[in-house]
C-alpha positions in Angstrom: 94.3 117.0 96.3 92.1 116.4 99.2 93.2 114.8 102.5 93.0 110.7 102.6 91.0 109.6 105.5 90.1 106.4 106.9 86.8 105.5 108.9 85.5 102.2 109.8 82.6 100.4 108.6 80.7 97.2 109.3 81.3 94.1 106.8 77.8 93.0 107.3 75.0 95.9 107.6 77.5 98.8 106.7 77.3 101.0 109.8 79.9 103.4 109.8 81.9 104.2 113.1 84.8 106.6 114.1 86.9 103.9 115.4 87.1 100.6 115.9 85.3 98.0 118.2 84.4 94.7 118.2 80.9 94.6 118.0 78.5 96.0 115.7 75.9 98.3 117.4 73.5 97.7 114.6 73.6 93.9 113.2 75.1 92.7 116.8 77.8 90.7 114.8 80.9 90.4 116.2 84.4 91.2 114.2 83.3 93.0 111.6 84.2 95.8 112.1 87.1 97.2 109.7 89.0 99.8 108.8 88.8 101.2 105.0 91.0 104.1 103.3 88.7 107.2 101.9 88.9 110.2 100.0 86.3 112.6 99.6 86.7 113.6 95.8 86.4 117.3 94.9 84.8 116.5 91.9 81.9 114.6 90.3 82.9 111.6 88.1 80.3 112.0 86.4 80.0 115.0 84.2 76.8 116.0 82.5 77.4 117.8 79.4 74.3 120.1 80.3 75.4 120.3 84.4 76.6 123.9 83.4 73.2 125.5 82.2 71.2 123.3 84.3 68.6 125.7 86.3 67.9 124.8 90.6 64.9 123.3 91.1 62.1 125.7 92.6 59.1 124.3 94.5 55.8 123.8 92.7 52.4 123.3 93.8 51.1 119.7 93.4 48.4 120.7 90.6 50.7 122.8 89.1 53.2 119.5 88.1 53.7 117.7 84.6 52.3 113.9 85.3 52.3 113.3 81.3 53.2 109.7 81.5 56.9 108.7 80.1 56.8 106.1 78.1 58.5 102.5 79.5 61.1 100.9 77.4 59.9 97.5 76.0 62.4 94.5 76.6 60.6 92.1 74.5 60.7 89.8 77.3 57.0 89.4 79.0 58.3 87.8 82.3 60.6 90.9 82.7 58.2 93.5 81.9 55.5 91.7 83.9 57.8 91.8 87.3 59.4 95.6 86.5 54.8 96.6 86.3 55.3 97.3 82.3 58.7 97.8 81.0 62.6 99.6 82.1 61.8 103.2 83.3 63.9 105.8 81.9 66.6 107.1 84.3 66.3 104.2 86.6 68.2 101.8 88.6 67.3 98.1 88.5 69.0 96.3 91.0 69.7 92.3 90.6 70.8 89.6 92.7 70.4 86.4 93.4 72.8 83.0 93.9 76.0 82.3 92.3 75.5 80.4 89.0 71.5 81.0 89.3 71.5 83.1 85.8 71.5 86.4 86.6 74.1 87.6 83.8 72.7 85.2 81.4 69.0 86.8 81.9 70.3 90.2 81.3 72.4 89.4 78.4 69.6 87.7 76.6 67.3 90.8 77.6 70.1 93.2 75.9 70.6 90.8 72.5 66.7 91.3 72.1 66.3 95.1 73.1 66.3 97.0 69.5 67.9 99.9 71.5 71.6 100.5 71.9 72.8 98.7 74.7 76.2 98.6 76.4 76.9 95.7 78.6 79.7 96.1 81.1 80.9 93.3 82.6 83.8 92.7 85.0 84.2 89.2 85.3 84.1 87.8 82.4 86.1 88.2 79.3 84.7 89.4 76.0 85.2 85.8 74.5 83.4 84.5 77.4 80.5 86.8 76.8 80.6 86.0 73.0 80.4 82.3 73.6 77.2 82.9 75.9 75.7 85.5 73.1 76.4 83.0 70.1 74.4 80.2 72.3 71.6 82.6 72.8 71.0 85.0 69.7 73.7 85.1 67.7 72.3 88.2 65.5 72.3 91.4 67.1 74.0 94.8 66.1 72.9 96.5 69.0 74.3 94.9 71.9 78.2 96.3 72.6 80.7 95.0 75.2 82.5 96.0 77.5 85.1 94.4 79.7 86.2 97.3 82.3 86.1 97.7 86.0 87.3 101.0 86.8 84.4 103.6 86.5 86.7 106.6 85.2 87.0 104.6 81.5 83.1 103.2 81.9 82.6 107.1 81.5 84.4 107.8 78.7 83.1 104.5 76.8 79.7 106.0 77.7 80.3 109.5 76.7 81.1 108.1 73.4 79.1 105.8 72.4 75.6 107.1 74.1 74.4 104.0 74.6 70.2 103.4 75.7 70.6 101.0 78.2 73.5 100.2 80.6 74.0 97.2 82.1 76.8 96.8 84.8 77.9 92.9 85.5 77.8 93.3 88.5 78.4 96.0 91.4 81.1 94.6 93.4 83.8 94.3 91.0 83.9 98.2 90.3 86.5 100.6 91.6 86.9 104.5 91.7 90.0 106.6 91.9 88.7 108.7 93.9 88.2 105.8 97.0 91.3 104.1 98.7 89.3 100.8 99.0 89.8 97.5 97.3 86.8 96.9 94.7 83.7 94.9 96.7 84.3 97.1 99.6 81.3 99.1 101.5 83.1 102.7 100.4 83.5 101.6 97.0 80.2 99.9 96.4 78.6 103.5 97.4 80.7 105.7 95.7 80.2 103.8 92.5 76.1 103.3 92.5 76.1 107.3 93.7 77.9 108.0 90.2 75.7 105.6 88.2 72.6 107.5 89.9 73.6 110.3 89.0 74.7 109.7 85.2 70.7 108.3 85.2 69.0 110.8 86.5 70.8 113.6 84.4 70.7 111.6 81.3 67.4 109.6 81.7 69.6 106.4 80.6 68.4 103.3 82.6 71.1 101.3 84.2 70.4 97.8 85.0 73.0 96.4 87.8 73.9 92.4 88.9 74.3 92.1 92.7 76.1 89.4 94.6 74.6 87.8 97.6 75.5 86.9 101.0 75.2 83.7 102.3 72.2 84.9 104.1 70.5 85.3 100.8 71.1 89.5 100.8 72.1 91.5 98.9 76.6 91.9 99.5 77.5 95.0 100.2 76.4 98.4 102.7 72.2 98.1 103.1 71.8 101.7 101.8 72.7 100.2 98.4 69.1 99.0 97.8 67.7 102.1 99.3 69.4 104.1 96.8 67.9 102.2 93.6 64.8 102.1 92.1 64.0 98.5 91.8 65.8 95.7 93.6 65.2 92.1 91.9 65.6 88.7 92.9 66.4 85.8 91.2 65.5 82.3 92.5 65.7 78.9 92.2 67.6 76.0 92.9 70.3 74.9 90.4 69.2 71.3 90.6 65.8 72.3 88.8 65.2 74.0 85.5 63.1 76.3 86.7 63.9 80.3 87.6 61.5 83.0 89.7 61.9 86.7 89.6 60.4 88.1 92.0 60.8 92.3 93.1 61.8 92.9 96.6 61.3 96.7 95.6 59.7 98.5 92.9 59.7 102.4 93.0 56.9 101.7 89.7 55.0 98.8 89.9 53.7 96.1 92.1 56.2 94.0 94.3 53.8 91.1 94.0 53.8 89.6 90.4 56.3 86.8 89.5 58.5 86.2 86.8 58.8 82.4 85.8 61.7 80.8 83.6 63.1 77.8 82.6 66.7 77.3 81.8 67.9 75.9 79.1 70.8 75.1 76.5 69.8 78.2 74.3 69.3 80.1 77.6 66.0 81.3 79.7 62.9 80.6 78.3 59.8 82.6 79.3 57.0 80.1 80.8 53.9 81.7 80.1 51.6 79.0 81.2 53.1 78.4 84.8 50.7 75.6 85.7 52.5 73.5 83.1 55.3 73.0 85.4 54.1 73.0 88.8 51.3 70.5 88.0 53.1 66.8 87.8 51.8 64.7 84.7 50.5 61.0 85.8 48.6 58.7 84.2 46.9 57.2 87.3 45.6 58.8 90.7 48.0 58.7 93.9 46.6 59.6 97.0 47.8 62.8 99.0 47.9 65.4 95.8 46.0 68.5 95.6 45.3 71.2 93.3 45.2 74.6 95.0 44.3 77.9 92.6 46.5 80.7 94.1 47.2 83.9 92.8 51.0 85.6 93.0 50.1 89.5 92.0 47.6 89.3 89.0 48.8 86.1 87.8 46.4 83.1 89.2 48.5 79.8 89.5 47.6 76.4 89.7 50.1 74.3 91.6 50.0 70.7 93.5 50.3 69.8 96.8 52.2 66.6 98.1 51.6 65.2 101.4 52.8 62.0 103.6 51.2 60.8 106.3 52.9 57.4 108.3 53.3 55.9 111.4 56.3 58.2 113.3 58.7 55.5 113.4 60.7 57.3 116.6 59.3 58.6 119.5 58.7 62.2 118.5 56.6 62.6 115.2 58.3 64.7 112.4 57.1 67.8 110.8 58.4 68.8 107.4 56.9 71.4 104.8 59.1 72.4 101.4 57.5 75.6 100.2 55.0 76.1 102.8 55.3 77.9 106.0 56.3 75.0 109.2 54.3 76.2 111.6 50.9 76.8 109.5 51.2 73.4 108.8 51.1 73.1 112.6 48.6 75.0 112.9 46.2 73.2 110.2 47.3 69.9 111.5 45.9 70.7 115.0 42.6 71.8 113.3 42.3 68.4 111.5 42.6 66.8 115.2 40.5 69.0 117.5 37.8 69.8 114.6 37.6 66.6 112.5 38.8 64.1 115.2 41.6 62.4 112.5 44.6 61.0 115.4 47.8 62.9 113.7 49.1 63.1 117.2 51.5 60.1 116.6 51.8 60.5 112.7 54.7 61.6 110.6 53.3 64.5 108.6 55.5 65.2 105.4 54.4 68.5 102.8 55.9 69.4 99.6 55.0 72.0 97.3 55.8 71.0 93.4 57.8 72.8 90.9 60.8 74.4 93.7 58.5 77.3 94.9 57.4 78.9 97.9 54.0 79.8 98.6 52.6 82.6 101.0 48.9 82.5 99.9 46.3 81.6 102.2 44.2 80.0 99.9 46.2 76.9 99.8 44.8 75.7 103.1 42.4 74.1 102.0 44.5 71.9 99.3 46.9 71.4 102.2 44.4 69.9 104.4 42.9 67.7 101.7 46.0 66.7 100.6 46.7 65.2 104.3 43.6 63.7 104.7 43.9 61.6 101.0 47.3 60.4 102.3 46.1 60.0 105.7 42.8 57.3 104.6 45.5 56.3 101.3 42.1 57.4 99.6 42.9 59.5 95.8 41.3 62.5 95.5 40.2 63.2 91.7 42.9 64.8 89.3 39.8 67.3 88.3 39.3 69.0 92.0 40.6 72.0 92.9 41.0 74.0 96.2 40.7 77.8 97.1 40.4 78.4 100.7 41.6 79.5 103.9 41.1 77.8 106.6 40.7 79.3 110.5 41.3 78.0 113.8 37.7 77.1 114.7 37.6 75.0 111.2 35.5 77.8 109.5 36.8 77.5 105.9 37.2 81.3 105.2 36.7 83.5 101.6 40.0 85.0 99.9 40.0 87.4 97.7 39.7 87.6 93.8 38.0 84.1 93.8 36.3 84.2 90.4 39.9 85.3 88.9 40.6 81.4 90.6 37.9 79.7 89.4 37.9 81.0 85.6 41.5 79.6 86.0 40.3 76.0 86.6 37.9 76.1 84.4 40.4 77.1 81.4 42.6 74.4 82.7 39.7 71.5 82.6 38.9 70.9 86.2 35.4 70.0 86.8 34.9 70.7 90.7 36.8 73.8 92.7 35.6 73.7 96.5 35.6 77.6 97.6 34.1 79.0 100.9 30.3 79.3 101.1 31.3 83.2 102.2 32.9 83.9 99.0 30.5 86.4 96.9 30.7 84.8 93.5 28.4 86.5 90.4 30.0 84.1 87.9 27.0 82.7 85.9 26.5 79.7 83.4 30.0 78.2 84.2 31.3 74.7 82.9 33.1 74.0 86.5 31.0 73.1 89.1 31.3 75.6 92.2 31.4 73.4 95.7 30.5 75.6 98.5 31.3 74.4 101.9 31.2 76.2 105.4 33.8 73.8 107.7 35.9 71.9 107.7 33.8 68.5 108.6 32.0 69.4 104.9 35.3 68.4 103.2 36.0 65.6 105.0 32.4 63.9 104.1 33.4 64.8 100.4 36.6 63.4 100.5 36.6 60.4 103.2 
């Protein structure tokens, strides 16, 4: 049997040290630093039936290599496959966290009750009652789907070697354990012994293995940073628990684009898919408020319509407030010291309030331009029309600036029924014989004499 060692590693980044001290190198945190049994095992847990015959791998030259594409796996689930860039690659790691209670094992348990493939769902913290409860409220008719309540990686195995399932899906990380470390489960040494051993039961089999990730209060992923280097994919799963509403977004994608967006809305029956995302982040009102604002944006391929909220009052203390939900604090700065030096509105003394509908954060430039409209309608308590929409950046010298993919914005308005998008005078647009009507302006003073 080998020898038992013990190392220590940092709780917080997973930097591993040769003794102890009480400040992390790396992260700069201080007492984190602790002391954890291991054991080098002499074997793999994992055993490929093939591992004997398999041949060493010999260099080729590039032209010389097989790029026939291998086809995805389908999980019937278009907010899914749109994030993963097309479907679950065979042999790879998906990686997904997110807040506790944000419904991450609910997602993937309504992915596997719809896959038509074998699927064996693992699941170390709740009970197989628990999970039948959760299935029956979801889609109670599925012969596919098979549980498993087991932590200890050793039986996972066998179950697996068994039943030779298509997909795997481990709920979650943290609560698996291996014989072969002296750690307690959740444990840096133990979350990297157990994701090497799933790696390497995908690879050699080509099995996908889907895993649930806690989180830090930080909002990271728990556990030893190398953990998302080491999979393919790393998802996240947002939202706040006081809405209905769910984003998946990928931090990582070894396959795809990290830039499209997954949109869900919770409910009794479970997660359902939100195809038309402008339903939601667009408020329903029978009469005109002022400081609202359509801007078009894009997230990946996916053009969104979403509304804008702004405040604008008297600053009842001595220092005005700034406050921005979903946008970035100091570009509203920024756009608010524009709207002073360019267009001469006094916001110097004035309370400026932002909000961004629907629980979501937004990184597009192109919502400048609703921002600053938005501010100015609640500014002069003048309503802008529920049929304009923005799609603009705006610059320091009050230039209002072209973004990209414009006409992809535009067509998006006009499916929705707006009658008037204002876009940059810059923007090359080729779009011919549209219903909307295409405002170009050059500054900022152009949309104030359209609006004011």
């Amino acid at each position: 049997m080998a020898k038992v060692k013990t190392t220590f590693f940092c709780q917080n980044c997973g930097t591993q040290y040769a003794k102890w001290q009480g400040q992390c190198n790396a992260c700069k945190e201080w007492n984190t630093v602790v002391e954890e049994v291991i054991q080098k095992p002499e074997k793999s847990n994992w055993k490929s039936p093939t591992s004997t015959a398999k041949k060493a791998s010999i260099p080729l030259r590039i032209k010389d290599i097989d790029v026939s594409k291998e086809p995805r796996l389908d999980t019937f689930d278009g907010e899914f496959n749109r994030v993963l860039g097309g479907g679950i690659v065979p042999g790879s790691l998906t990686l997904l966290g997110g807040e506790p209670g944000i419904g991450k094992s609910t997602l993937l348990l309504q992915i596997s009750l719809k896959l038509p493939y074998k699927t064996l769902y693992v699941s170390g913290e709740e009970s197989q009652k628990q999970i039948k409860m959760r299935a029956e409220r979801i889609n109670p008719n599925n012969n596919n789907c098979y549980i498993l309540t087991e932590t200890k990686t050793q039986n996972i195995f066998k179950q697996i070697e068994a039943l030779e399932p298509d997909i795997v899906i481990i709920d979650s990380i943290q609560t698996l354990h291996s014989d072969y470390i002296e750690s307690s489960s959740g444990s840096i040494s133990q979350i990297k012994e157990c994701t090497t051993e799933l790696i390497k039961f995908a690879k050699e089999t080509a099995t996908p293995v889907l895993l649930i990730g806690h989180i830090t209060k930080d909002g990271n992923i728990a556990g030893p940073k190398i953990l998302e280097h080491m999979v393919d994919t790393v998802l996240q799963f947002e939202g706040d628990r006081n809405h209905v509403f769910r984003i998946l977004r990928a931090h990582k994608n070894r396959f795809g684009s990290t830039n499209e967006l997954g949109i869900y809305e919770m409910q009794g029956s479970g997660l359902r898919e939100v195809s038309n995302p402008s339903e939601i982040l667009i408020s329903k009102k029978d009469e005109e408020l002022s400081g609202n604002a359509i801007a078009a944006t894009l997230e990946g391929m996916r053009p969104l319509m979403i509304e804008v909220q702004a405040l604008v009052s008297t600053a009842v203390y001595g220092t005005p407030q700034r406050s921005a939900t979903g946008f970035n604090a100091k570009r509203l700065n920024m756009l608010l010291a524009v709207l002073e030096k360019r267009a001469g509105f006094r916001l110097g003394a004035k309370d400026v309030f932002l909000n961004i509908t629907g629980g979501i954060t937004v990184d597009d430039p192109a919502i400048d331009l609703a921002v600053v409209a938005s501010i100015l309608s609640s500014n002069e308590d003048v309503a802008l029309q529920k049929d304009f929409c923005f799609a603009a950046e705006v610059g320091l010298s009050g230039e209002i600036r072209p973004v990209q993919r414009v006409e992809q914005r535009i067509l998006e308005a006009e499916k929705l029924g707006f009658s008037t998008i204002f876009v940059s005078k810059y923007n090359k647009i080729s779009l011919k014989n549209t219903v909307i009507k295409i405002q170009l302006i050059s500054k900022i003073e152009d949309l104030v004499g359209f609006l004011v």
